[in-house]
MIMI-615711 format. One record per residue: residue number from 1; residue in three letters; z negated, x negated, y of N, C-alpha, C, O, CB in turn. Coordinates in steps of 0.02 Angstrom, whole numbers. Each point is the difference from the previous one (the first is absolute). Glycine has a CB too. Example, Ala and Ser with C-alpha at 12.3 -4.5 7.8 and 13.67 -1.06 7.14 Angstrom:
BEGIN
NODE    n  res    n_zz    n_xx    n_yy   ca_zz   ca_xx   ca_yy    c_zz    c_xx    c_yy    o_zz    o_xx    o_yy   cb_zz   cb_xx   cb_yy
NODE    1  Ala    -390    -660    -284       0      45      59       0     -45      60     -33     -52      -1     -29     147     -58
NODE    2  Ser      98     -77     112      -3     -42      59     -37      39      55      -8     -25      55     116     -34     -87
***
This chain:
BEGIN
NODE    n  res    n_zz    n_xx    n_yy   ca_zz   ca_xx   ca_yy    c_zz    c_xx    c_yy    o_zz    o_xx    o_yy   cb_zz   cb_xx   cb_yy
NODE    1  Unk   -1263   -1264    1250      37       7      62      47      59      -7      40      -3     -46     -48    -121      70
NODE    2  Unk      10     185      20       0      50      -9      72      -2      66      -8     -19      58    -141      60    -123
NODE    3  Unk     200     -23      41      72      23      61     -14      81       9      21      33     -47      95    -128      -3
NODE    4  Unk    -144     128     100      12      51       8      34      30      41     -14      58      17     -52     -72     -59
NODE    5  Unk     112     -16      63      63      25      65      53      34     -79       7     -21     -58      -3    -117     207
NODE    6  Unk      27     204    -111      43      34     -40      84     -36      23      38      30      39    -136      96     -47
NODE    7  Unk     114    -186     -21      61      13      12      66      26     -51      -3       7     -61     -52     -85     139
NODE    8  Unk     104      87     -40      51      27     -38      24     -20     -70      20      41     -42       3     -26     148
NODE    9  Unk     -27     -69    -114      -8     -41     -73     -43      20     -36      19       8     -58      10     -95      95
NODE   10  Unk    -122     107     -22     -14       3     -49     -19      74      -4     -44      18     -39      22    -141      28
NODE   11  Unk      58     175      57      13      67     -15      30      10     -60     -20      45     -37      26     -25     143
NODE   12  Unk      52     -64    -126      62      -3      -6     -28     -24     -80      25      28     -48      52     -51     186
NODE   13  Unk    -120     -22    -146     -39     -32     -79     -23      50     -20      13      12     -58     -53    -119      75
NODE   14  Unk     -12     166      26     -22      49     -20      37      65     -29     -13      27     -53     -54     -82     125
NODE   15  Unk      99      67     -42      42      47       4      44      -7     -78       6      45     -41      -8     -46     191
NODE   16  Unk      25     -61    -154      47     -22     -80     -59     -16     -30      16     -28     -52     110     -32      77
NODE   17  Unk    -181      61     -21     -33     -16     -43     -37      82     -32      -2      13     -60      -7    -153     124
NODE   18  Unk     -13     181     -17       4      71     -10      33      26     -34     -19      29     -51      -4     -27     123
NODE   19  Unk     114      -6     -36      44      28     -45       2     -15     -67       2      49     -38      49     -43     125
NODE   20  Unk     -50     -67    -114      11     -28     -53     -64      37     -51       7      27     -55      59    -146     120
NODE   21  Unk    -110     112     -39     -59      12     -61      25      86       7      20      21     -55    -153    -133      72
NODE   22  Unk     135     146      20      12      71     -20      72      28     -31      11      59     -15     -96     -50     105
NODE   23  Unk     129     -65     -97      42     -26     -58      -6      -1     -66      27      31     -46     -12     -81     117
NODE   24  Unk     -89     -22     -68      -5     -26     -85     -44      74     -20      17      29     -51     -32    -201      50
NODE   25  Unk     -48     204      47      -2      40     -41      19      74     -20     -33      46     -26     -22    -128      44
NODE   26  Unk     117      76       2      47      63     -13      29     -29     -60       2      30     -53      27      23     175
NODE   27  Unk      -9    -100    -114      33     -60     -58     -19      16     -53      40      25     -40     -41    -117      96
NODE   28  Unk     -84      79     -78     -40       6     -40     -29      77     -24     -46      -3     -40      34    -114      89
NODE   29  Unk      25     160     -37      -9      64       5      65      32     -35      -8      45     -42     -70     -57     151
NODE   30  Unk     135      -8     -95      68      18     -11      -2     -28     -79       9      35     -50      53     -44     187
NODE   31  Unk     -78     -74    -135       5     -35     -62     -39      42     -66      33      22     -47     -29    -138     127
NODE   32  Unk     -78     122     -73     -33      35     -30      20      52     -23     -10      17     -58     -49     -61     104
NODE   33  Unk     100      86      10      23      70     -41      71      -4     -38       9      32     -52     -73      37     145
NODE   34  Unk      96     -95     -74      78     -47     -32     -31     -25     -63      26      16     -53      42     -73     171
NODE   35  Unk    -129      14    -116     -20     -41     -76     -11      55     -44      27      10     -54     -92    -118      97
NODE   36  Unk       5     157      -4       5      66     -58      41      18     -26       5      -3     -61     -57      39      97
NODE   37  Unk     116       2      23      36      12     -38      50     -10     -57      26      42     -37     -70     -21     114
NODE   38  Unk      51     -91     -73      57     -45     -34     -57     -27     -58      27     -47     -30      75       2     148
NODE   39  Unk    -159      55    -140     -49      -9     -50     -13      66     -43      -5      -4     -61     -45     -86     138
NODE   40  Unk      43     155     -38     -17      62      -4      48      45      17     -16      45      38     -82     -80     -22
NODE   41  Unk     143      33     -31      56      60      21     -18      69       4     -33      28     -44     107     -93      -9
NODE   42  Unk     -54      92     104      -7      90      -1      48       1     -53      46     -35     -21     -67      89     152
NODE   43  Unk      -7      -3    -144      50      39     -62      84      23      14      18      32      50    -142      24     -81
NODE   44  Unk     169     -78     -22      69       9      30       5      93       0     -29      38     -39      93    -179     -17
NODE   45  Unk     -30     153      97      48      76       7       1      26     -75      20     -47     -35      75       8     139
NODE   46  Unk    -104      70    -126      31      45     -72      35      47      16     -39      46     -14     -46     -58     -51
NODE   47  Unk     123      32      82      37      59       0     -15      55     -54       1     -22     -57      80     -53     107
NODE   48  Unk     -92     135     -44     -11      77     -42      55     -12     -37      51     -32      14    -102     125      68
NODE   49  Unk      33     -60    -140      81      23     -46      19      32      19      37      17     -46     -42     -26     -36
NODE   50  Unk      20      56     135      20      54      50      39     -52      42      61      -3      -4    -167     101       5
NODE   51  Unk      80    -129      29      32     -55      51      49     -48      -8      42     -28      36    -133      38      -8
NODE   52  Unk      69     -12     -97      66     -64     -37      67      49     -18      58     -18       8    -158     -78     -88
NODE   53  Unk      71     179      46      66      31     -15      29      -6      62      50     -36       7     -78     116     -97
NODE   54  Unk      -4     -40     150      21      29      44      51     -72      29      56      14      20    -171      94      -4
NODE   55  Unk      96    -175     -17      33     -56      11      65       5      -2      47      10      40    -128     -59     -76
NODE   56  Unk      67      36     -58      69       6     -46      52      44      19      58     -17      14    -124      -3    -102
NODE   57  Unk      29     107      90      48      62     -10      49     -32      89      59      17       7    -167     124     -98
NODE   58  Unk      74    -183     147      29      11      77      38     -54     -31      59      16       7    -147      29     107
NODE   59  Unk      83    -113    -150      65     -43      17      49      18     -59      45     -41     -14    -110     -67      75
NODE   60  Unk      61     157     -91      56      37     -53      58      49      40      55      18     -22    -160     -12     -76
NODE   61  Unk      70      11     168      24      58      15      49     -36      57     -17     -27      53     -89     124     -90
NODE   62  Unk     173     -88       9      57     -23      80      31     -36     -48      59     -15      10    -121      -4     126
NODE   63  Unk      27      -3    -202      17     -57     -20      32       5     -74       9      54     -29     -99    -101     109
NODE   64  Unk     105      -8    -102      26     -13     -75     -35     -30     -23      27     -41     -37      65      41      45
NODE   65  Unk    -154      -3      -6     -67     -45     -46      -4      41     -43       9      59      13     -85    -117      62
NODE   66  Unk      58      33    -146     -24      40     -64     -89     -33      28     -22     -46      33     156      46    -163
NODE   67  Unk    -162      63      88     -68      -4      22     -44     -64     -10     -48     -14      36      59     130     -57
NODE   68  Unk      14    -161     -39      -4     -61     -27      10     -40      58     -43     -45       5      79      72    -119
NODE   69  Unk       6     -26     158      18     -59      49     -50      32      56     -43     -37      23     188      -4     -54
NODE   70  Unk    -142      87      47     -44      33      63     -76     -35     -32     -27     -46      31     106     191       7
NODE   71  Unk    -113    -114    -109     -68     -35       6      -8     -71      11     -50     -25      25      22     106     -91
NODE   72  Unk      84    -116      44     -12     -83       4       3      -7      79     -48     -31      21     114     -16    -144
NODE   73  Unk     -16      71     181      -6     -12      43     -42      30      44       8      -2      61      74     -34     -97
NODE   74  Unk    -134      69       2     -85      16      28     -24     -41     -18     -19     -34      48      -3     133     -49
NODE   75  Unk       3    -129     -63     -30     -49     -19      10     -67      38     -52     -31      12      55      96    -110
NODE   76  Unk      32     -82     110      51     -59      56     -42       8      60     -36     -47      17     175      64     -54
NODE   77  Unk    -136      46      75     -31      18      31     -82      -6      15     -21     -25      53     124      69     -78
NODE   78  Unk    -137     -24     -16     -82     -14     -17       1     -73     -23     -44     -38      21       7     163     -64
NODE   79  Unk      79    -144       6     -23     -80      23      29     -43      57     -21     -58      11       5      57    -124
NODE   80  Unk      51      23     139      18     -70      68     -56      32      50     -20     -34      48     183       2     -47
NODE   81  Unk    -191     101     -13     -62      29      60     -62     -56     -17     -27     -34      43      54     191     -44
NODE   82  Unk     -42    -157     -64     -63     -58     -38      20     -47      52     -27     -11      54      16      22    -203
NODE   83  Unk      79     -44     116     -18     -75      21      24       2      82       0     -49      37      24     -19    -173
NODE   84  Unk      -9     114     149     -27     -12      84     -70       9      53     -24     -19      53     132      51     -74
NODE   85  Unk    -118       9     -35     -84      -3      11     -34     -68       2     -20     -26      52      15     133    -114
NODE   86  Unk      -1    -136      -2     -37     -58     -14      38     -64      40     -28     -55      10     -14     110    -134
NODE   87  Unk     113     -38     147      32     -48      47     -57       8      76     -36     -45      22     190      67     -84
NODE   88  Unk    -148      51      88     -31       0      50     -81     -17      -5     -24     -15      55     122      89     -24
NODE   89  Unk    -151     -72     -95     -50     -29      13     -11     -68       9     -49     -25      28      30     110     -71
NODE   90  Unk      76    -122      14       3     -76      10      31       0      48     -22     -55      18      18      11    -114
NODE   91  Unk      47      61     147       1     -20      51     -38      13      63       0     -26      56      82      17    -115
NODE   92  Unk    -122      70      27     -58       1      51     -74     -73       4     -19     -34      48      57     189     -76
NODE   93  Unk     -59    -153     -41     -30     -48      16      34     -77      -4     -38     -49       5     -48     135     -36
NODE   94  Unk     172     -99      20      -5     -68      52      14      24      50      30     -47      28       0     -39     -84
NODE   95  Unk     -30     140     102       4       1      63     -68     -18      26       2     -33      52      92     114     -56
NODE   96  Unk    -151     -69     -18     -64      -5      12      -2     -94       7      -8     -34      50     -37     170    -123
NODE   97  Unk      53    -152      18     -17     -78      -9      41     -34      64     -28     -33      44      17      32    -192
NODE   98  Unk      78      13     146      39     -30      65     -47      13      61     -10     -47      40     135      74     -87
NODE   99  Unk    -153      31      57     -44      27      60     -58     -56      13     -12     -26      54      34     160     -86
NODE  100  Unk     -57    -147     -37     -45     -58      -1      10     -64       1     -40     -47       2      -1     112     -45
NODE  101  Unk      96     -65      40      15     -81      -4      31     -11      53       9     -60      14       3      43    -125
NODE  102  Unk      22      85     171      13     -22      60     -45     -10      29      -3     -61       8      81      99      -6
NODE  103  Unk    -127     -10      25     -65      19      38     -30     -65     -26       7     -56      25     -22     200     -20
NODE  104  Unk     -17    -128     -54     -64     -35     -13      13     -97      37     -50     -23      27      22     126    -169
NODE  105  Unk      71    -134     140      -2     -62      30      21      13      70     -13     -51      33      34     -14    -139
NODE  106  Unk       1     103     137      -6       2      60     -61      23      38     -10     -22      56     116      28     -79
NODE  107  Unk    -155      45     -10     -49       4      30     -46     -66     -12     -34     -14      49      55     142     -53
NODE  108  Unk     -28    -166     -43     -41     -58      -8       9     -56      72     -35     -36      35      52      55    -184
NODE  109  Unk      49       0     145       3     -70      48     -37      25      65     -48     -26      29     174     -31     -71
NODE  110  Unk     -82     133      65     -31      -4      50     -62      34      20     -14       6      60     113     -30     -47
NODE  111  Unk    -154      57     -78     -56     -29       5     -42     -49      19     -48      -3      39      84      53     -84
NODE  112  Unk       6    -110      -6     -37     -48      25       7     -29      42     -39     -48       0      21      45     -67
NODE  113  Unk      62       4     124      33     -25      62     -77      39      32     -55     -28       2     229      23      -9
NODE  114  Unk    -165      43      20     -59      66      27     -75      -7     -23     -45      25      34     141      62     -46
NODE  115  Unk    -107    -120     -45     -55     -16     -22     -43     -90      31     -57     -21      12     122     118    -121
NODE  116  Unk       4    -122     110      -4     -61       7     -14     -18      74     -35     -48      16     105      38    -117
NODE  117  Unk     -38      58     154       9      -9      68     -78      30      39     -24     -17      54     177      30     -70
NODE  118  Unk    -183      43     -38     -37      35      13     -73     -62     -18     -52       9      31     140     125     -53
NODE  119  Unk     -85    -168      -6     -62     -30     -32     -12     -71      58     -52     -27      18      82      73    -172
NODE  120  Unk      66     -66     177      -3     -54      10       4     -61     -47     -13     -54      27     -30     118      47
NODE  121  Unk      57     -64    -132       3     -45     -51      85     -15      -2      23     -40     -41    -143      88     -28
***
């Protein structure tokens, strides 16, 4: 037994049910590349030995740093960049998972609202 009148309700199943799946699989697409990355890291920044002097010699200059304190506070530097990196690949892919775990039970239901109305069962 087949309902084929379009009403506004089950525009409305379709429509969240559409949205949602072109959600989970953005969801899943996002996740995948988030899992890579947080499994497989791009390679961190190295800075040139040109780049690190050139660092050093700019936070010496204005200043009262002995060159000893200027390299540590490059070094300081290249690492809070790391661990903001590997901060931002983990929060990319739980941003992904939250994405899937919003979506994915809302499109089920109202799939099957849409599935169910459509069959008549």
């Amino acid at each position: 037994m087949t309902n084929s009148g379009w009403d506004i309700r089950r525009v409305y199943f379709y429509l969240v049910s559409f949205t949602t799946l072109i959600m989970i699989i953005v969801g899943t697409s996002m996740f995948i590349r988030s899992l890579v990355d947080v499994v497989m890291p791009p390679p961190l920044y190295k800075p040139t030995i040109v780049d690190y002097k050139m660092r050093v010699s700019d936070l010496q200059k204005g200043s009262q740093l002995t060159k000893a304190e200027a390299e540590k506070m490059v070094q300081e530097e290249y690492t809070r960049q790391e661990i903001e990196q590997k901060r931002g690949r983990i929060r990319s892919l739980l941003n992904s998972i939250s994405l899937l775990v919003v979506a994915t039970p809302i499109y089920l239901y109202h799939w099957r609202w849409v599935v169910k109305t459509e069959t008549g069962h």
